[in-house]
N, C-alpha and C positions, 0 to 999 in steps of 0.2 A: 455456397462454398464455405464451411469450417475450417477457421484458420489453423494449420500446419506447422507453421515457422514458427522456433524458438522469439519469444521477445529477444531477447539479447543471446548472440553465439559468439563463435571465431572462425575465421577462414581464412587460413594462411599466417599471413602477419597484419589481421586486424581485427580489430571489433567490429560485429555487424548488427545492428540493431533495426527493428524495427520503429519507423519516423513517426513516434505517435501527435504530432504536432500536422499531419498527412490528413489524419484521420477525421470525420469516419469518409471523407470527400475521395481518399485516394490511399491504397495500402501500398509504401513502399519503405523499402531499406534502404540504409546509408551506412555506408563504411568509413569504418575512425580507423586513421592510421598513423594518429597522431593524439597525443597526453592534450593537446589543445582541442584536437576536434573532439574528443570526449567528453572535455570540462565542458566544453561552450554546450554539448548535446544536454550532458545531465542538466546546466544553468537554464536553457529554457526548455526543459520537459520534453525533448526529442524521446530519450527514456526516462520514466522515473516508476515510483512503487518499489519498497521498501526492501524486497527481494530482489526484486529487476536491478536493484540500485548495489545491492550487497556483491550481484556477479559485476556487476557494472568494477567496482574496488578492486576485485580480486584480477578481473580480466586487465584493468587501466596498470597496475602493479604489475603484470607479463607484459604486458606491451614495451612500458619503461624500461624493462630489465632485459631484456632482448637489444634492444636501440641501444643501451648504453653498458651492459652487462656489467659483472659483478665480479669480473678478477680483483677489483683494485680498489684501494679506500675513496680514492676519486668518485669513479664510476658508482661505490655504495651510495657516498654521498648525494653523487645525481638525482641516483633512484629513490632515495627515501624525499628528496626535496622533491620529486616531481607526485610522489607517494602524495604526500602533504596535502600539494595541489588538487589532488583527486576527493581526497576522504573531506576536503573544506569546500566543494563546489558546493552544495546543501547540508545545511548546519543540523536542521532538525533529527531525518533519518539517519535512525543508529545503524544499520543496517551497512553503510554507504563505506564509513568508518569501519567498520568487524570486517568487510570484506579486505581494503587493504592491509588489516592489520594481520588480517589472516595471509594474505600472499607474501607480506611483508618478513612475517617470521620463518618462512623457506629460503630465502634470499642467500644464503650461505650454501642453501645446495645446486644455485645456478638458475638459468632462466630456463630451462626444461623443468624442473621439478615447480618453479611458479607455476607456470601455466599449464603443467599436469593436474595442479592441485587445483587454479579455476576452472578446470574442465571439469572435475569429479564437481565443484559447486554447482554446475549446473545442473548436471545429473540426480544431484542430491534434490533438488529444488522440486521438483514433480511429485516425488514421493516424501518429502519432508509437508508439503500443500496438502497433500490428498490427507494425510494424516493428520494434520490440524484440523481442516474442514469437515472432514468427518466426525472426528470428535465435536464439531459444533451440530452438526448437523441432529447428532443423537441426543444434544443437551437439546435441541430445540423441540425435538419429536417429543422429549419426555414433557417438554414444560407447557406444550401449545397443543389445541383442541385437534381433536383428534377428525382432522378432515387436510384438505390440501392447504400450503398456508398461504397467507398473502404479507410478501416479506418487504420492507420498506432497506435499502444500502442508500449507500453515503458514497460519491467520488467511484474512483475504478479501483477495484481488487481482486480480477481475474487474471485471463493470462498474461494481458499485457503488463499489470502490474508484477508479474513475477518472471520467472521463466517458461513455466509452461503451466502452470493448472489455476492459483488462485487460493486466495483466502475466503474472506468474506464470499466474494461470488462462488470460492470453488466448492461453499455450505450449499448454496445456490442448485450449482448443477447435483449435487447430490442429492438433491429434496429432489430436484427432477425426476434424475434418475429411479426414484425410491415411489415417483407420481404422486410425493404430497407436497408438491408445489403447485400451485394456482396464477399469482401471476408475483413480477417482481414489481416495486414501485423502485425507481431510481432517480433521485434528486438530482439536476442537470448539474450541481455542485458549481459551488462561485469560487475562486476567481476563473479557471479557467475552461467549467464547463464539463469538466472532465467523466460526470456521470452520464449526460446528452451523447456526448461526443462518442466515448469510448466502453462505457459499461451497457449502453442503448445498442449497440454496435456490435460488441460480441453478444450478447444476449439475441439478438436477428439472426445473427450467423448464426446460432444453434439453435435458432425454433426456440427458445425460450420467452413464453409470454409479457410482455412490458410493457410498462405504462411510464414515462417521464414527467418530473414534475418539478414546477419550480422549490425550493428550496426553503423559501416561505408558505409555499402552501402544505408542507408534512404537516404539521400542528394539526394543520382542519383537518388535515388527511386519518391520523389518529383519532380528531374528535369525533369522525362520523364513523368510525367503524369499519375503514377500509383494511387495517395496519393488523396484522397476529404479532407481530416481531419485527425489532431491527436489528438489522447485522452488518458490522460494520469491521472494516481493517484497519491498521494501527503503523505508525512511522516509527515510535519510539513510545517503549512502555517503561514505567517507571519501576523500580522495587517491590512497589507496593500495591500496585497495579493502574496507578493514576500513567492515561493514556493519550498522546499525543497522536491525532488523526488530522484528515480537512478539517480546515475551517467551516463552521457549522457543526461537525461532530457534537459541540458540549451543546446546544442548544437541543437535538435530536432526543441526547439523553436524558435532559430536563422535562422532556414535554413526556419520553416513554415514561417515565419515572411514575409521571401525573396519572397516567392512563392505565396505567401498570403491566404494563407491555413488556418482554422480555427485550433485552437491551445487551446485546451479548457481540464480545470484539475478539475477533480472529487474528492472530499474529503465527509468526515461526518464533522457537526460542531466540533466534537472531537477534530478534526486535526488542528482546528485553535488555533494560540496562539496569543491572542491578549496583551501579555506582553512584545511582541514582536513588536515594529514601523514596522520594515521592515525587509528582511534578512539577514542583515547586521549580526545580533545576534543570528545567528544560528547555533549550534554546528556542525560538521559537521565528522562523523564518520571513521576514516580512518582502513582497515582494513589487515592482515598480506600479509608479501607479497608474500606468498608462492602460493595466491591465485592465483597469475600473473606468477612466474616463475617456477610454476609445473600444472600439466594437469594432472589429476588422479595418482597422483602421481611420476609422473614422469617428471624429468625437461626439460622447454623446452625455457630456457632461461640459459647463465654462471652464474655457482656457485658463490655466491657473487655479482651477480646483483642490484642495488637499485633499489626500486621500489616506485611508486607515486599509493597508491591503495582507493581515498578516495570515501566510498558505495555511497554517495548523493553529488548531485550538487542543488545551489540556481539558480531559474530562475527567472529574475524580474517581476513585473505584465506589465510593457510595453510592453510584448513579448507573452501576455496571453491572449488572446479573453476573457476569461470568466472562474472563479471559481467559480466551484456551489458544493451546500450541498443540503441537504436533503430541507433545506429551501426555495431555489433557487438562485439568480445566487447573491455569495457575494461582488465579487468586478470583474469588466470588465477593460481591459487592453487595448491591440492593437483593432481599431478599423481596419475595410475592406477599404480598401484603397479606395479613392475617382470617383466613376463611373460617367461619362462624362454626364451632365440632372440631375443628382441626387446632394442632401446634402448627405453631411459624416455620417453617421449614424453606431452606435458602432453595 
């Protein structure tokens, strides 16, 4: 069965998302019909991924404004405080933020014209994806041996992470598509698993080749020759192109660097913050620690352990072949190191 369902939609007077905290054990939906059941879903990763999260703003911004509308300076003030609440449930992705700040700016033309304009976001989502991905997809053909490749991702960046197609993975299914795909390597991604769980998951459901692997072992994986590229998705990109992903991201890109493997991050212009010079200023989400010293509940670390649990690491652009969006590639980093006849060329 290929999944069908929007990650995140509406129906009626609620949000309905797909429980990716279910997965890959059980696929079901849950309906938020409330600015709290959404915060508490976004808080622990019922939904998340950077688009997912952007309809997530814009949808939680109708909801409020329906409930309490917008005749009255009152009722404004409601919506923007309940607003607030939504765009601060995770700090990191900018996405989360531009979503309500986009529903937030209709607010004067009522709660139909809100959640007119979080519907066209979704809509937009599919084909804003396919068009970034693909653009990666062609950077990757030109820069990678010309046979099917074996592509190394980081965490989930397909559908579930957006609304329906994908970043990073939606590079993925297009090297499928195109048969110069071979298999994918997917990092089970720490803290919460999320490449094992959810990117292992959709990749089955579409006959797409996988192999999973711990997180520490990509490095070897590159050493020996397994790795053509890695492609990864992005929470919050900087100005400059320094790029906030999972945790493990900057270290992925350190080891491509070594090997000189193409190292190329998939975003929507969404994801760019250009209020931001560089990553320097980017907040950077650190989350309980029970995530690390228990395993389905169960401890597998001492009682009392400290733990260092932060969801995203900054990867600089000098470590980055190429960010691309939907537009095409916005800012180019590490160039391929200098071949013997040849000029350097990015």
């Amino acid at each position: 069965m290929v999944l069908v369902l929007r990650t995140i939609d509406w129906d009626t007077d609620a949000v309905v998302i797909i429980d990716q905290t279910a997965l890959p054990g059980r696929l079901r939906t849950l309906r938020l019909d409330t600015v709290d059941a959404l915060v508490e879903a976004i808080r622990r990763l019922a939904v998340r991924g950077a688009p997912a999260l952007g309809a997530a703003g814009a949808l939680g911004v109708a909801l409020t404004a329906r409930e309490h509308g917008t005749a009255s300076a009152e009722a404004l003030a409601t919506v923007r405080a309940e607003a607030d609440r939504i765009a601060c449930a995770r700090p990191t992705a900018v996405n989360l933020r531009h979503g309500v700040e986009r529903a937030l700016a209709l607010l004067e033309h009522g709660p139909d014209a809100v959640l007119a304009d979080a519907l066209a976001m979704l809509d937009e989502d599919e084909r804003i994806n396919r068009a970034a991905s693909r653009h990666a997809a062609d950077l990757l053909l030109r820069r990678c041996p010309d046979r099917p490749l074996r592509v190394l991702t980081h965490c989930n960046t397909g559908r579930l992470a957006t609304v329906a197609w994908g970043t990073a993975l939606g590079t993925v299914r297009h090297l499928h598509a195109d048969g110069r795909l071979d298999v994918v390597l997917a990092d089970e991604t720490r803290p919460l698993l999320q490449g094992s769980r959810l990117t292992a998951w959709e990749l089955a459901d579409e006959g797409v080749p996988c192999r999973v692997l711990p997180d520490s072992a990509a490095a070897a994986a590159m050493a020996r020759g397994m790795v053509d590229c890695v492609v990864v998705g992005a929470d919050r990109v900087a100005a400059n192109g320094d790029t906030a992903n999972k945790i493990g991201t900057y270290g992925l890109a350190v080891v491509a660097a070594h090997h000189d493997l193409p190292f190329v991050v998939v975003a929507t212009e969404s994801t760019v913050d250009r209020s931001l010079p560089d990553g320097s200023g980017i907040v950077v989400e650190e989350r309980g620690g029970e995530e690390i010293t228990h395993l389905a509940g169960i401890p597998v670390a001492p009682e009392g352990t400290a733990v260092f649990n932060p969801a995203f690491d900054v990867t600089p652009v000098e470590l980055v072949t190429a960010v691309v969006t939907e537009n095409g590639v916005l800012a180019e980093g590490r160039p391929r190191k200098p071949v013997e006849g040849t000029r350097l060329t990015r």
